[in-house]
C-alpha positions as CSV (number, residue, x, y, z in Angstrom):
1,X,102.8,231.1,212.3
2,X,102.8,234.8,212.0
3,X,99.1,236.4,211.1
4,X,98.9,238.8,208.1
5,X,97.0,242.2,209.1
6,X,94.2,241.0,206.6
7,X,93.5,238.3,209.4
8,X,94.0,240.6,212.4
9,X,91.5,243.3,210.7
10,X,88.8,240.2,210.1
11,X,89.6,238.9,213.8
12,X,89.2,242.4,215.4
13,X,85.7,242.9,213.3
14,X,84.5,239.4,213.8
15,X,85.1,240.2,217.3
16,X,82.8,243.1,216.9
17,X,80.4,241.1,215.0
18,X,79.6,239.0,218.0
19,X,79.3,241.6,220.4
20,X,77.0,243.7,218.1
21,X,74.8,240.3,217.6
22,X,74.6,239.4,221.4
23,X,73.4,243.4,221.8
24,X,70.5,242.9,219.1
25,X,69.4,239.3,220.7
26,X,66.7,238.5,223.3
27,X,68.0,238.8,226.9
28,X,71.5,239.4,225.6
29,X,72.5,236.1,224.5
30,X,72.6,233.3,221.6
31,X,73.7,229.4,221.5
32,X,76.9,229.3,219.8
33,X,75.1,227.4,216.5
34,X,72.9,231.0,216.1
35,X,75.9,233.1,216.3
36,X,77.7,231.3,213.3
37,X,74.7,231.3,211.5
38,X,74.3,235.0,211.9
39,X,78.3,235.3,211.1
40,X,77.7,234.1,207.9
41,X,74.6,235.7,207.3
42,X,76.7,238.9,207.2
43,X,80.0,238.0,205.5
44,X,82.1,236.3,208.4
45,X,82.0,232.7,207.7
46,X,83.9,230.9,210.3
47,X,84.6,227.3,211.6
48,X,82.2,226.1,214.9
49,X,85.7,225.7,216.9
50,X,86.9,229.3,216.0
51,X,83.5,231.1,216.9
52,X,84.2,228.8,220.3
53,X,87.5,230.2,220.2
54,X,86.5,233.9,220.0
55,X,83.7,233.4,222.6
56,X,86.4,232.4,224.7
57,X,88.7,235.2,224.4
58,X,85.5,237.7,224.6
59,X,85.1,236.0,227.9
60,X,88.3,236.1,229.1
61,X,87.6,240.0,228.4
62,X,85.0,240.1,230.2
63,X,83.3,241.3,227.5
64,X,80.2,238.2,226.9
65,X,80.1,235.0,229.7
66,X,79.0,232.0,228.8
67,X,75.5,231.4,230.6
68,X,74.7,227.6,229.9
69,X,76.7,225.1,227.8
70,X,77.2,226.6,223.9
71,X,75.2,229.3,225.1
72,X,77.2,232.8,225.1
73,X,76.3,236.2,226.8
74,X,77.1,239.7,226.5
75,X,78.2,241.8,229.7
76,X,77.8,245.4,230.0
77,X,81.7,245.9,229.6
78,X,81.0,244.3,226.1
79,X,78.2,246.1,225.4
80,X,79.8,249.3,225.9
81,X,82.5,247.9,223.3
82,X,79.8,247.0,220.9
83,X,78.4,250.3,221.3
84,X,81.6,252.6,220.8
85,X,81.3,254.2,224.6
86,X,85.0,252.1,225.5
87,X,87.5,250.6,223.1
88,X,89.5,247.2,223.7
89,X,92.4,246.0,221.9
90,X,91.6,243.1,219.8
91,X,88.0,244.5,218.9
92,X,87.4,246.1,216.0
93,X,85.4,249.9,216.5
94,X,82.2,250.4,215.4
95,X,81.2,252.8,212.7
96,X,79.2,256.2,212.7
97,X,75.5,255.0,214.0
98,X,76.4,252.8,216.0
């Protein structure tokens, strides 16, 4: 199954979404649950096993870790993603302000 662009652009942003969420939360870090709450909050509904899915990846980036079970962290390599000081491929950029 190919994925359209459409997808790849709301991948790479969710992506960001996350990261951007776990640099706004206390100590750097959210159960899974609050995340997807959060997601939808701001216009990226997803499934509980996709947001797992996407954890995963970040931490195979080394960009979050997950610090207890459902519980996901950022690291500083993520942060600096979140924050537009270093670029990954796969995460969307963050905007002016950021």
């Amino acid at each position: 199954m190919t994925t359209s662009a459409a997808q790849k652009l709301a991948e790479r942003n969710r992506r960001l979404a996350i990261l951007i969420a776990l640099t706004l939360a206390p100590r750097y870090r959210l159960p899974v649950a609050d995340l997807r709450a959060h997601l939808d909050d701001i216009g990226y509904p997803c499934s509980l096993d996709l947001l797992r899915c996407e954890c995963a990846w970040l931490v195979e980036t080394r960009l979050a870790r997950w610090h207890n079970h459902d519980v996901v962290e950022l690291t500083e390599r993520g942060q600096d993603v979140a924050t537009g000081n270093s670029e990954v491929p796969g995460v969307g950029k963050p905007g002016p302000g950021a």
